[in-house]
Each structure stands twice: as C-alpha cells, then as structure tokens.
C-alpha positions as CSV (number, residue, x, y, z in Angstrom):
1,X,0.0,0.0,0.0
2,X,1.5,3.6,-1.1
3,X,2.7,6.0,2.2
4,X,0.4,8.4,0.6
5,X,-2.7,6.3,1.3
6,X,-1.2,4.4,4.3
7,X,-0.2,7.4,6.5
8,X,-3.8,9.1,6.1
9,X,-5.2,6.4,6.6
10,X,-3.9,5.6,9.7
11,X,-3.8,9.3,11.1
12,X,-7.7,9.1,10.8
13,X,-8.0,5.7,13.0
14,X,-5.9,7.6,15.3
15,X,-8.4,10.5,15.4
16,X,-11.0,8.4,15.2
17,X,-9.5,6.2,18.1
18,X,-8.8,9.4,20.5
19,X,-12.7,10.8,19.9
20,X,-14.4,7.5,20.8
21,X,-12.3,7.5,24.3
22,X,-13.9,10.6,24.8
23,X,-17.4,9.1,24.3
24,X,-16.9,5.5,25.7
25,X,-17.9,5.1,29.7
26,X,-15.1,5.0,32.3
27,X,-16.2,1.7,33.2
28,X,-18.2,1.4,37.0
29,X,-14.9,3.6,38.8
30,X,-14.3,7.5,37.6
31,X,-16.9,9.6,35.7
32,X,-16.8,10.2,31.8
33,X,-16.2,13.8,30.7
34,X,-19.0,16.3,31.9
35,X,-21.1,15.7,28.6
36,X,-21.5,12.1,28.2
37,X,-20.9,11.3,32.4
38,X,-23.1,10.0,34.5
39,X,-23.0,9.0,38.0
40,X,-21.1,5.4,38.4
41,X,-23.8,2.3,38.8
42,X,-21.8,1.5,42.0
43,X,-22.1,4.7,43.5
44,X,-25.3,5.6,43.4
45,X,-27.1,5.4,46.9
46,X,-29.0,2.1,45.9
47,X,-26.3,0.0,44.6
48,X,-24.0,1.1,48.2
49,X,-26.8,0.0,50.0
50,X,-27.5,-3.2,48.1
51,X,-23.2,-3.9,48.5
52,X,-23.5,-3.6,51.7
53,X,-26.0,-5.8,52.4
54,X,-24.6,-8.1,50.7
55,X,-21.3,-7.6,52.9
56,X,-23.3,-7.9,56.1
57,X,-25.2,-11.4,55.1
58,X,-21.6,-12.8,53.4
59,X,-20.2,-12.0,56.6
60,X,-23.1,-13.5,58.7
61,X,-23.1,-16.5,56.4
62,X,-19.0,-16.6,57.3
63,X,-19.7,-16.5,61.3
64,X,-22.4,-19.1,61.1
65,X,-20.3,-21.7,59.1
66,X,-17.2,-21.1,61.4
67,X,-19.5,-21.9,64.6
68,X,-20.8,-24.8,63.1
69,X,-17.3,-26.1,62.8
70,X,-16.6,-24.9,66.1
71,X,-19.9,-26.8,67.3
72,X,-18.7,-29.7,65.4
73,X,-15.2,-30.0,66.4
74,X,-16.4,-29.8,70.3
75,X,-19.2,-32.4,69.9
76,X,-16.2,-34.3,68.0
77,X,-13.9,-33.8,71.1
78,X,-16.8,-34.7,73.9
79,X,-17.1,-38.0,72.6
C-alpha cells in the first residue's frame, strides 16, 4: 500500500480512536467527561446499599459456618 494512502489512513483511526475514548464510559470507577458522564452504577445510593448488604449477610453467612465447625469439632472432642 503507497505511504500516501497508508499514513492518512492511519492518522484518521488515530483520530477516530482518541474521539471514541472521549465518548466511551469510564467503566463502574471514575466519571466520563462532563457531557457524556453519569454517576457510576456502583455509587449511586441504591447500589451502596445493596453492596452492603450483601457484605453484612456474606459476613453472617461466614460467622455461622465457622460456629458450626466450632460446634462440630467440640461435639467431635466430647465424645
């Protein structure tokens, strides 16, 4: 391919590369540029409650298994 078709060529995918990251999300961590942002998914107050509910019953659902091992292992040992 000639350097007079290639070099164009490939200066407009650049372009065109460097305006989509301007347009694409952030992903769920830091907001997009003040025309296309919006607030992330996972901070909005909903989702922080719903993470940390989830939290709270994971770690619930941690203590419960342990004492059942704990209940276990001492029902193991008193007989």
């Amino acid at each position: 391919m000639p350097d007079r078709i290639f070099m164009p060529l490939m200066a407009l995918i650049g372009l065109a590369m460097i305006a989509f990251s301007l347009v694409w999300p952030q992903g769920y961590g830091d907001r997009s540029p003040p025309p296309w942002g919006t607030v992330p998914i996972q901070q909005t107050p909903e989702m922080r409650a719903k993470i940390q509910r989830e939290k709270d019953a994971a770690a619930l659902r941690e203590q419960q298994a342990r004492q059942q091992v704990s209940d276990a292992r001492a029902a193991e040992a008193g007989q």
